[in-house]
Structure formats: C-alpha cells, structure tokens
N, C-alpha and C positions, 0 to 999 in steps of 0.2 A: 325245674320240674317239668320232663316231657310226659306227655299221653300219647301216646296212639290213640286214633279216635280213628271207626272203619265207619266210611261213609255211608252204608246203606242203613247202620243203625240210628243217623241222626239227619234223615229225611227229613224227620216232624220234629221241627224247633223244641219243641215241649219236653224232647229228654235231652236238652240242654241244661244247664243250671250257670245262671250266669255270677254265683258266687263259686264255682268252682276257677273261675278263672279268675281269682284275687288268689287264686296257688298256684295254675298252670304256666308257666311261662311259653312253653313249645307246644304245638301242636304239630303232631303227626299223619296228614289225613291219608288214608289206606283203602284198598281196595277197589281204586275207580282207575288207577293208572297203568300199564303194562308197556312193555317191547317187547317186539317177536325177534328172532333171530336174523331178518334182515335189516336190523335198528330203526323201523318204525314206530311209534309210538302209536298206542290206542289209549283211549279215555269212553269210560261210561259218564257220557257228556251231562245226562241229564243229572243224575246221581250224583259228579262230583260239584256240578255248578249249585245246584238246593244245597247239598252238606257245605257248602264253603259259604254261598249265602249266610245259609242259619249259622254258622260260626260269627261269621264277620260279624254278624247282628247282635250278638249275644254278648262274645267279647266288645265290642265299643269302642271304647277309646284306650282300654288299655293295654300295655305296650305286651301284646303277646303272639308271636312269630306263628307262620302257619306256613308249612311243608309239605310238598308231595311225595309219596311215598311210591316208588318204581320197581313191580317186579316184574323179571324176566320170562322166557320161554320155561318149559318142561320139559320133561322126557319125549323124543317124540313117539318111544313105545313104551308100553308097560313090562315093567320087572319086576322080579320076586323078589332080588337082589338087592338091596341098596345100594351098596357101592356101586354098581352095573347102574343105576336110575341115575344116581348124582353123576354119573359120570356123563352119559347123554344128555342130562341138563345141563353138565359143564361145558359141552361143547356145543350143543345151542346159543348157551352165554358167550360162549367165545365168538363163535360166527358173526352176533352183534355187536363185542367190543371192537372186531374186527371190519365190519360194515362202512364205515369212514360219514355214515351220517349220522349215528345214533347223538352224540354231543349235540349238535344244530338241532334236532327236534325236540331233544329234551330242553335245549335253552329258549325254542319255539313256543314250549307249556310251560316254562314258567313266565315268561315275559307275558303271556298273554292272559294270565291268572292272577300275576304278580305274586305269585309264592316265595316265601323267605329264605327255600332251598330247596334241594330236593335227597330223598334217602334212598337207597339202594338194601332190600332186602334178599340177599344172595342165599340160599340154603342149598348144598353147601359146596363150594370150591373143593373138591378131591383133592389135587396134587400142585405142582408147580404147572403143569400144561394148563391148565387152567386160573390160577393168580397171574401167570405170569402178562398174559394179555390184558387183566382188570388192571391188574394195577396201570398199565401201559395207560387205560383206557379213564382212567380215576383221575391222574396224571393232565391228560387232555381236557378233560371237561371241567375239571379244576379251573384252567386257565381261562376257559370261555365265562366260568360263573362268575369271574369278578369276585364281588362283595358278597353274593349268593355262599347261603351255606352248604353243606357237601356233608352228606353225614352216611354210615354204615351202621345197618342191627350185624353184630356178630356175635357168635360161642367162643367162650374164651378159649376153646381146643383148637380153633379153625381161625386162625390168623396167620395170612402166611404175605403182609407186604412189603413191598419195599422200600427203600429208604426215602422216595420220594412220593409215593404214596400217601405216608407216616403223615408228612408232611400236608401233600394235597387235602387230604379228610380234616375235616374240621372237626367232627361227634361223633363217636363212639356209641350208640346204644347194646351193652352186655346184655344178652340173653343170659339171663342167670336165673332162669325155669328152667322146667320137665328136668329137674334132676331129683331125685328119690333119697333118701336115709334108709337103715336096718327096717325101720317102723313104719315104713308107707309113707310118710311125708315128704311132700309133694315144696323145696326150695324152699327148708327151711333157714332159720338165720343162719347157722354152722355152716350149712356146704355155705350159703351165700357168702360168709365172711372168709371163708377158705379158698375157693373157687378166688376172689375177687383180688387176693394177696399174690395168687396165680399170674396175674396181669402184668406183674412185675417184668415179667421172661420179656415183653413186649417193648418198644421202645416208642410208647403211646405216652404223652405225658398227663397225669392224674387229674389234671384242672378238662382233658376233653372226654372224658369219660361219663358214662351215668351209667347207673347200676341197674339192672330190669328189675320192675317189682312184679310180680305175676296177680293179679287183683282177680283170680279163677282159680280152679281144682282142678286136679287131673286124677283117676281113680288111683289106689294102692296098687295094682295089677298093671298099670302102666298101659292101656289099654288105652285107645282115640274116643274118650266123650270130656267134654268141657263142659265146667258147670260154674259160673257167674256169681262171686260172691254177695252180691245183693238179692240173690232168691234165694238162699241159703242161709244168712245169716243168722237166724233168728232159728234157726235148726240145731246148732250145733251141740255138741256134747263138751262137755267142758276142757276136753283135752281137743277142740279143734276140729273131729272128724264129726261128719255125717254119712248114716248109712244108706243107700238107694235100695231099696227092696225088690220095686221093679227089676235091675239089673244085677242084684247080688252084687253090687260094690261099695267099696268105703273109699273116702276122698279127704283130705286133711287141706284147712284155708288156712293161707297168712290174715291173720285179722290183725286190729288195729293195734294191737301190742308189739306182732311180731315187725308190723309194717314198720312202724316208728324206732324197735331196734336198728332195721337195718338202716332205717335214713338217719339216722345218730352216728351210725358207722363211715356210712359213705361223707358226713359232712367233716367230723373230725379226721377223718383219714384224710383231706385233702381232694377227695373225687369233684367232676363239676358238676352232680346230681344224681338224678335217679331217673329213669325211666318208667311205668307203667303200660303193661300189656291188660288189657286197654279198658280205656273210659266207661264202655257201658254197660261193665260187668261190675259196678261201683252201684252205691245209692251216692245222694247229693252229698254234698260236704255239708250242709248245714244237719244232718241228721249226726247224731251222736257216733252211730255205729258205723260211717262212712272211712275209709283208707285211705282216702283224698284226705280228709280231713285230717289224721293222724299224721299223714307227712305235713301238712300246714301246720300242725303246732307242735310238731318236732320243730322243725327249722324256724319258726319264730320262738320258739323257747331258747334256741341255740344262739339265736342273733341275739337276745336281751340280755346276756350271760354276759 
C-alpha cells in the first residue's frame, strides 16, 4: 500500500494519523525534491526535513519505507501545444540524464536523508528521442542504488522502456486517473480494470506494479480544479457526484466501495498493490467513511480467506 504524501501539506504533525500507518507500507514524500537540466538537484530544505521529521515520528517503529520523489525541469517556454510543451520538457530531461552528475547527487539525498529510494515522476516522455537516454540514465543509477529502491509513476499509454530498464525499476506506480466514462466519471472501476489488463503489452512483471487509486475529483468537463475527497464526502448524492454551484460543475468520487473494488482486483489479479494519489485528500482511516480504510479491510479480509 503506497501514498504519496506532498510535503507541504504535512508541516503540522497533527494531519498525520498514526493508525493510518498500520496500512501504509510505502511512503512517497513529493514536492520538495527537483533537478534542473544540468543534473543538479535542489531541495525545499526546510519543508522536506519537518515532513520527513513528522513522518519518522508518527510512523515509529514500524516497518514502513519512506522515498523521495524527483521531478525534473519544464518547458523552458510556454505552449499552446502540448505535444510542443512535453517535447521542450523532454529535452530538458534529457540534457540531465545526459549531464553525467545527476546519479552522484541524487545518491548524495538519499544517503544523507537515508530514504528507502527515490521515484521519478516523468510527464510525459514523447517519443524514442527521449526514453532512449532515461532509460540509458535508469540503467545507471540503478547500479549506484544498490539495495535502494528505484521506482517510476507512469500512464499505462506512455511506456516505452528497455529491456534493461524493465529490469533496473523496481515499482511501478500506474496513473490510472483523469480518465473519464460516457457519464463524467472521473477513474471509475471499469476503465480501472480495463486500462490495467492493458499492462499486459508491457514486459513489467505483476508482483512490481501497484495500481493508482485517485482519493480526489476532477469535474465532468475535464477542466483543472481538484477536489479532496475528505471535504466532500458527506456531500454526496447517492450516485457519487457532487454539484459546485459556485463553478457550475459536477465531480463524481471513488468512495469506499468503489476503492475496495478495485483493491480486490489488484490483490486477486496478482498485482504487488495499489498506489494512492495522495494522503491528504483522505479523512483518517479510523473514521468509517475513510478510503484508507477500505483498502485496509479489503486486503485484511482477503488475507483471512
């Protein structure tokens, strides 16, 4: 069971919950880590030392892994285009898998953090000009990590590695949000169990995979606001959506029914978990109506069987 957890929303220890970590296994801490295109690394020093603090404290002694999470440069201009934006990201990217220091610095934060690996959140690799140096580059720092884990968030459209890539990457976390049905619903079980059968094409084996759980809304209109399903829950209409009046839109949650389908699926199918995007768009797991919770007692219902 991985989280994302973004560090600036767990500053203040207090939206910790430290029985949600008798489910978390992986933690994914985000948003304080970067590289620029000359493979330097930067850290929001303060930010990721408090969030990894308040982790450490919270979790305790139990045995649950905590990762840094590493994204790259951007576009260096703005585009209307997409393909044209991911493509100037892609070759920012490359400049740094290119750089010949970015591996030693990244193996500089974790040694000196002691993180249990680090993950790579790429959006999105266009073509072969751009895999072909990651994976080069995956390859490499693979071999510096040792025992250190090595993990990729990807869409399962946009896999293009190599054979020793396949190998190098330890975890898989599938982006299997922001994808819609006829009905506005926002990653429901269907695409998720269609989408994820998808996976097959690839030559990733089932046990290092986890499946992303989306624990947020995206509107019907597919439009950029994000809405937290712990301020919403208690909104809803019985069929899942809630309407925003303010913005004139409707939003459709995976709650704890849908959540629990899909972790039933991912555990019988063989996958080696689930992922969640991310922790603080939850209530605790000891409340009823928690998604954290629901995958906790899927998979201890599934172990007692």
């Amino acid at each position: 069971m991985t989280s994302y957890v973004t560090a600036n929303s767990v500053q203040d220890i207090g939206r910790l919950y430290s029985e949600d970590f008798d489910i978390i296994t992986d933690v994914i801490l985000f948003g304080c880590a970067s590289f620029d295109s000359t493979g330097e690394v930067n850290i929001q020093k303060n930010a990721l030392e408090k969030a990894l603090s308040n982790l450490r404290a919270v979790i305790g002694e139990r045995d649950v892994s905590i990762h840094v999470n590493l994204l790259g440069p951007g576009p260096l201009e703005s585009h209307d285009d997409y393909s044209k934006a991911m493509r100037d990201q892609g070759e920012q990217h490359t400049k740094a898998f290119k750089s010949g220091v970015l591996e030693d610095n990244i193996i500089a934060l974790v040694d000196k953090y002691d993180f249990d690996g680090v993950y790579f959140d790429y959006e999105y690799p266009m073509d072969y000009t751009n895999w072909t140096p990651f994976n080069r580059f995956l390859i490499r720092l693979d071999a510096k990590l040792g025992k250190k884990i090595l993990g990729l968030a990807v869409s399962e459209w946009d896999i293009k590695l190599s054979p020793g890539s396949y190998t190098a990457v330890d975890r898989f976390e599938i982006m299997l949000y922001d994808i819609y049905d006829d009905e506005g619903r926002h990653s429901t079980p269907e695409t998720f169990m269609e989408l994820s059968k998808k996976l097959r094409r690839y030559s990733i084996p089932s046990e290092k995979i986890d499946l992303g759980l989306p624990f947020y809304a995206k509107p019907s209109d597919r439009t950029a606001y994000w809405y937290a399903y712990a301020d919403y829950c208690d909104k809803l209409n019985e069929n899942g959506f809630y309407y925003d009046s303010g913005f004139d839109k409707a939003f459709w949650f995976n709650r704890p029914s849908e959540i629990a389908e899909k972790t039933r699926f991912a555990v019988e199918k063989g996958f080696g978990g689930v992922m969640i995007w991310h922790y603080s768009c939850d209530l605790p797991s000891s409340n009823p109506h928690s998604l954290l919770k629901a995958v906790g007692d899927t998979v201890s219902s599934l172990s007692s069987v």
